[in-house]
ZANU-157936 format. One record per residue (C-alpha): y, z, x; residue in one letter. Coordinates in nm, 3 decimals. Example, Ala and Ser with C-alpha at 12.3 -4.5 7.8 and 13.67 -1.06 7.14 Angstrom:
<recs>
(rec (-0.450 0.780 1.230) "a")
(rec (-0.106 0.714 1.367) "s")
</recs>
This chain:
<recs>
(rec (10.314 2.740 3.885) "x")
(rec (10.503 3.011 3.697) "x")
(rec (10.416 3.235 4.005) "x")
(rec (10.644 2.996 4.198) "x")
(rec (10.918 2.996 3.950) "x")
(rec (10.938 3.366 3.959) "x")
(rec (10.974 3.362 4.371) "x")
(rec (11.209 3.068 4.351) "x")
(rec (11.435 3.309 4.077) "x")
(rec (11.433 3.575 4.283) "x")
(rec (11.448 3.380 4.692) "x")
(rec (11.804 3.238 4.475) "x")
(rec (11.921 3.547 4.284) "x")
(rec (11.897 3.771 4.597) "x")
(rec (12.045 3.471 4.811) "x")
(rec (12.302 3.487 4.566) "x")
(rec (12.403 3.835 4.643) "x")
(rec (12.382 3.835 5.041) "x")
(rec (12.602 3.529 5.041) "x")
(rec (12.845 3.765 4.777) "x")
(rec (12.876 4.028 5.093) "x")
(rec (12.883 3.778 5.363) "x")
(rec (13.182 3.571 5.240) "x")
(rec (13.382 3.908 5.166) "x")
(rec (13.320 4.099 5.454) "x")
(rec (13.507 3.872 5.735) "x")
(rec (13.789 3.892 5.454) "x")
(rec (13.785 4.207 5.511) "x")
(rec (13.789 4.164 5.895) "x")
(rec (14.092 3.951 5.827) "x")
(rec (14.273 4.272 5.671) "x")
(rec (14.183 4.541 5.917) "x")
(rec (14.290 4.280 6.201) "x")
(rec (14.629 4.208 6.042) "x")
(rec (14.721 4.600 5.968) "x")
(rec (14.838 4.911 6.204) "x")
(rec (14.827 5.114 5.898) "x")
(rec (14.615 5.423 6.012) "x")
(rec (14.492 5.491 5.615) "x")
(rec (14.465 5.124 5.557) "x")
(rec (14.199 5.134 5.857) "x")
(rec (13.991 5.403 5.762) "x")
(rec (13.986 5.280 5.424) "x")
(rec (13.887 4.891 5.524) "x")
(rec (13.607 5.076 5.818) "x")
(rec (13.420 5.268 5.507) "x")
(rec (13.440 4.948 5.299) "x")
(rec (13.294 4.720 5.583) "x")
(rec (13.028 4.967 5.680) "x")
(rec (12.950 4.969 5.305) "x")
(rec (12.937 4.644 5.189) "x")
(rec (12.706 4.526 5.550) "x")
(rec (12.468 4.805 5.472) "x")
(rec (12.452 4.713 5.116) "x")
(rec (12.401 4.315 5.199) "x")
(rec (12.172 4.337 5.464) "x")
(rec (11.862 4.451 5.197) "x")
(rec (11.980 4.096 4.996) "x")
(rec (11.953 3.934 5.321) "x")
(rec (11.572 4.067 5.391) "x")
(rec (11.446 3.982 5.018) "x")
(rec (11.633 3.623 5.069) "x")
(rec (11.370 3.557 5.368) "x")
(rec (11.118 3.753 5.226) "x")
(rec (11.099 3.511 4.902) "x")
(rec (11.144 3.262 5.135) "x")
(rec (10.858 3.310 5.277) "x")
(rec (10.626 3.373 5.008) "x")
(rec (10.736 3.058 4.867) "x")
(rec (10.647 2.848 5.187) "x")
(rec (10.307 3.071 5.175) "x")
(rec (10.239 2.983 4.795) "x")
(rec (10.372 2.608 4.862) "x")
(rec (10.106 2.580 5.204) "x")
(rec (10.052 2.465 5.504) "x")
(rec (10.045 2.075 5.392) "x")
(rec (10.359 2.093 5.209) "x")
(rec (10.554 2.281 5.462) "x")
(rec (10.460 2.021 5.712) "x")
(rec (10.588 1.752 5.505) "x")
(rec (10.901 1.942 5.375) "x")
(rec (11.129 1.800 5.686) "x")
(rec (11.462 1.900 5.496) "x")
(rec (11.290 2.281 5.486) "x")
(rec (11.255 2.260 5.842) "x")
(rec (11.702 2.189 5.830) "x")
(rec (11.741 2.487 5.602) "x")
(rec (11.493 2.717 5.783) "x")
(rec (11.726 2.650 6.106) "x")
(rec (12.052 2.699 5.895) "x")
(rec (11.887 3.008 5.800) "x")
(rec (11.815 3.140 6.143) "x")
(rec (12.192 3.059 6.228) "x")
(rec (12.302 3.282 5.911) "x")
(rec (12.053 3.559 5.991) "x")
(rec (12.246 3.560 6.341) "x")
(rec (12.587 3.598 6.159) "x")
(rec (12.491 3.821 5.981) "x")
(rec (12.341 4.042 6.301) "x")
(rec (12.694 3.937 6.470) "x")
(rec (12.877 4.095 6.141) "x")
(rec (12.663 4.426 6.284) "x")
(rec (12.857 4.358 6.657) "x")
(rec (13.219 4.311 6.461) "x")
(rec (13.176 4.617 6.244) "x")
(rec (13.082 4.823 6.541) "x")
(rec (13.364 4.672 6.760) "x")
(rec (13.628 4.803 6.455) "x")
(rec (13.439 5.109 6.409) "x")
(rec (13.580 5.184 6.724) "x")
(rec (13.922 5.027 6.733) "x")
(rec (13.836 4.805 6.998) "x")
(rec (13.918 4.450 6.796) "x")
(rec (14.107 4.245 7.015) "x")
(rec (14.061 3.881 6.806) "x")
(rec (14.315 3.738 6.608) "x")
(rec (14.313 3.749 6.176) "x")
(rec (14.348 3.377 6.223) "x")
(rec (13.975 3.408 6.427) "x")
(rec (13.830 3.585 6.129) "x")
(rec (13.970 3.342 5.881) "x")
(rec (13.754 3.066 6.088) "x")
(rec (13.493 3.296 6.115) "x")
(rec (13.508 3.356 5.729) "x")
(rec (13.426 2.918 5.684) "x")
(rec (13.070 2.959 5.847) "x")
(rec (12.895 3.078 5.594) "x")
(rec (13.049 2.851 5.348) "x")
(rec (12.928 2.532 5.529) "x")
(rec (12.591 2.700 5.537) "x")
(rec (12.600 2.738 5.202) "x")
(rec (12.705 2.377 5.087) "x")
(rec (12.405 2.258 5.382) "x")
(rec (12.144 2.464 5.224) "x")
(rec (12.178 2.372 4.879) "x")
(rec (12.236 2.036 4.936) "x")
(rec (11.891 2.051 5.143) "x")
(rec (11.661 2.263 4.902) "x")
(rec (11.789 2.054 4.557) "x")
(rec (11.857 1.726 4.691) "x")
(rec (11.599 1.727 4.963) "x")
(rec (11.758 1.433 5.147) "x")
(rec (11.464 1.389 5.393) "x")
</recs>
């Protein structure tokens, strides 16, 4: 059991963090979209570039936690766990934002952003509602 508490601490301490970089980087997309500033854009493409790199580790010890858990849980209780099977899906949708976030960077990188700050302000929500779903799934455990 306390092996399972120690993956739990670290699946939520490490979700913690990748959530940290994923709610402040399209914030940051909102800024480089809304200036013409040429040192304000160099300054916001280092600071995207950095902060993506330095999530994306948090993102891969998030799932890899993850996993061990389901692994030290087992096959029965993974089969049963029907609100898992919600977050897992959830999860798959984030991991895809996330690789999108890779697409965006790469499309300011080059100073070919043609979306609106208003986009990445809507864009900035998705993770949130992911959030609030997942938590509400793995504590409550509605199904």
């Amino acid at each position: 059991m306390a092996t399972i508490l120690w993956l739990k601490a670290f699946h939520v301490i490490f979700m913690v963090a990748w959530f940290a970089g994923i709610f402040y980087l399209p914030r940051l997309f909102v800024n480089h979209a809304e200036t013409d500033e040429p040192a304000v854009i160099e300054r916001l493409k280092g600071m995207e570039r950095r902060l993506l790199y330095f999530v994306t580790p948090f993102a891969l010890l998030t799932i890899a936690f993850g996993l061990a858990l389901i692994m030290a849980y087992g096959k029965e209780w993974f089969a049963a766990a029907k609100w898992l099977h919600y977050k897992l899906t959830l999860v798959i949708i984030l991991v895809g934002y996330h690789i999108y976030c890779f697409k965006l960077l790469r499309v300011f990188q080059q100073d070919k952003n043609t979306r609106s700050p208003k986009f990445y302000r809507i864009f900035n929500e998705v993770p949130v509602l992911i959030l609030f779903a997942v938590v509400i799934l793995a504590y409550v455990k509605p199904m």
